[in-house]
NUDRENLUM-761052 format. One record per residue: residue in three letters; x, y, z of N, C-alpha, C in turn. Coordinates in steps of 0.02 Angstrom, whole numbers, padded with zeros to 5 digits, always signed. Layout:
<atoms>
ALAXYZXYZXYZ ...
</atoms>
This chain:
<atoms>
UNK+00041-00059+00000+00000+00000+00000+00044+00063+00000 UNK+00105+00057+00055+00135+00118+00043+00169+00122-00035 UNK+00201+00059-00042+00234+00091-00133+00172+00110-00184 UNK+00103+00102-00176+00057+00139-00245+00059+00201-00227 UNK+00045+00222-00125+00033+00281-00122+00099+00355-00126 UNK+00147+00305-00129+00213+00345-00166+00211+00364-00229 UNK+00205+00328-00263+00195+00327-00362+00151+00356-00370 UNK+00090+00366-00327+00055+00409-00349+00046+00469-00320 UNK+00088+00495-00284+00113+00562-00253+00185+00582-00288 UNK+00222+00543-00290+00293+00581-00353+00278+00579-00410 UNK+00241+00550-00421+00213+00553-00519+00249+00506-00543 UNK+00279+00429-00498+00319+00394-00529+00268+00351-00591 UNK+00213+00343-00555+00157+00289-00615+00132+00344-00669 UNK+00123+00407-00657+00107+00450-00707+00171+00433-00771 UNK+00206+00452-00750+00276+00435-00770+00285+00392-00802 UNK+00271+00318-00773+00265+00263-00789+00234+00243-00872 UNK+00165+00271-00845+00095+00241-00902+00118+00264-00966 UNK+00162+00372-00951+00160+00387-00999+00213+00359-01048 UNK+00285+00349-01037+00321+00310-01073+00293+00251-01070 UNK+00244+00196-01078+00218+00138-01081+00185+00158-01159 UNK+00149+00232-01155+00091+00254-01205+00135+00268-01262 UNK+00209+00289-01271+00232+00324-01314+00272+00247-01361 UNK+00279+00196-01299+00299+00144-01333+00254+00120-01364 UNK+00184+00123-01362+00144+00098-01409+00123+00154-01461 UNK+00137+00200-01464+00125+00261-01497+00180+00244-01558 UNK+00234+00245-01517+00332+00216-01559+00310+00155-01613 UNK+00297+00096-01585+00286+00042-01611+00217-00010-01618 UNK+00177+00019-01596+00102-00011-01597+00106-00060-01655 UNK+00128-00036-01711+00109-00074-01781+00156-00162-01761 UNK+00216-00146-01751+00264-00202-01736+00228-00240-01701 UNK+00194-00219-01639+00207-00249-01585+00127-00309-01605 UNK+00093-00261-01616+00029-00306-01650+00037-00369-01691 UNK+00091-00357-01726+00124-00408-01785+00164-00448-01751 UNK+00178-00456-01706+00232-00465-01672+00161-00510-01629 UNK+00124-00505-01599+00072-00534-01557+00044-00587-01595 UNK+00019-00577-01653-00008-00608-01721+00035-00668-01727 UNK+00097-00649-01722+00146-00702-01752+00153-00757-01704 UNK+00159-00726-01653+00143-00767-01582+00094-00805-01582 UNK+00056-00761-01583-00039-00816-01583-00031-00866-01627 UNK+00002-00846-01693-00016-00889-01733+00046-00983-01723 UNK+00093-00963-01692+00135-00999-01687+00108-01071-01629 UNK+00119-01039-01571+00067-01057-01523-00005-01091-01517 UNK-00043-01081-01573-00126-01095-01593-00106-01182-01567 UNK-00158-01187-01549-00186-01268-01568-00183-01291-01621 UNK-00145-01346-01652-00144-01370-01702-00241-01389-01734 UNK-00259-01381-01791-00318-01411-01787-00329-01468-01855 UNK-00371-01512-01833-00375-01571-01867-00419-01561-01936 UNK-00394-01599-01974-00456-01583-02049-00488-01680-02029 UNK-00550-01661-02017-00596-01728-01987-00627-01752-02067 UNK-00623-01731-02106-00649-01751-02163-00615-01805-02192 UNK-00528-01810-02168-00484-01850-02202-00480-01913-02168 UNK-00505-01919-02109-00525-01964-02066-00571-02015-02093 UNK-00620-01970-02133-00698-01992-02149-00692-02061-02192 
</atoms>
């Protein structure tokens, strides 16, 4: 409790969020593509049930 009510009396989380915002401001496009690529890597493989049939 005391370290939020610090950060949010020195402006360290103000601080914080705003370089957080400028990195997605900087690179949003990457980072999305970059998530995508992930998701897509990661997915559940999925079965074609027809070839089964």
């Amino acid at each position: 409790m005391e370290r939020l009510i610090s950060e949010d009396t020195t402006g360290a989380r103000a601080a914080g969020m705003a370089a957080a915002q400028r990195l997605v401001d900087m690179h949003g496009d990457f980072l999305d593509g970059l998530e995508t690529d992930l998701d897509a890597e990661h997915a559940p493989a999925t079965q074609d049930r027809g070839a089964a049939a």
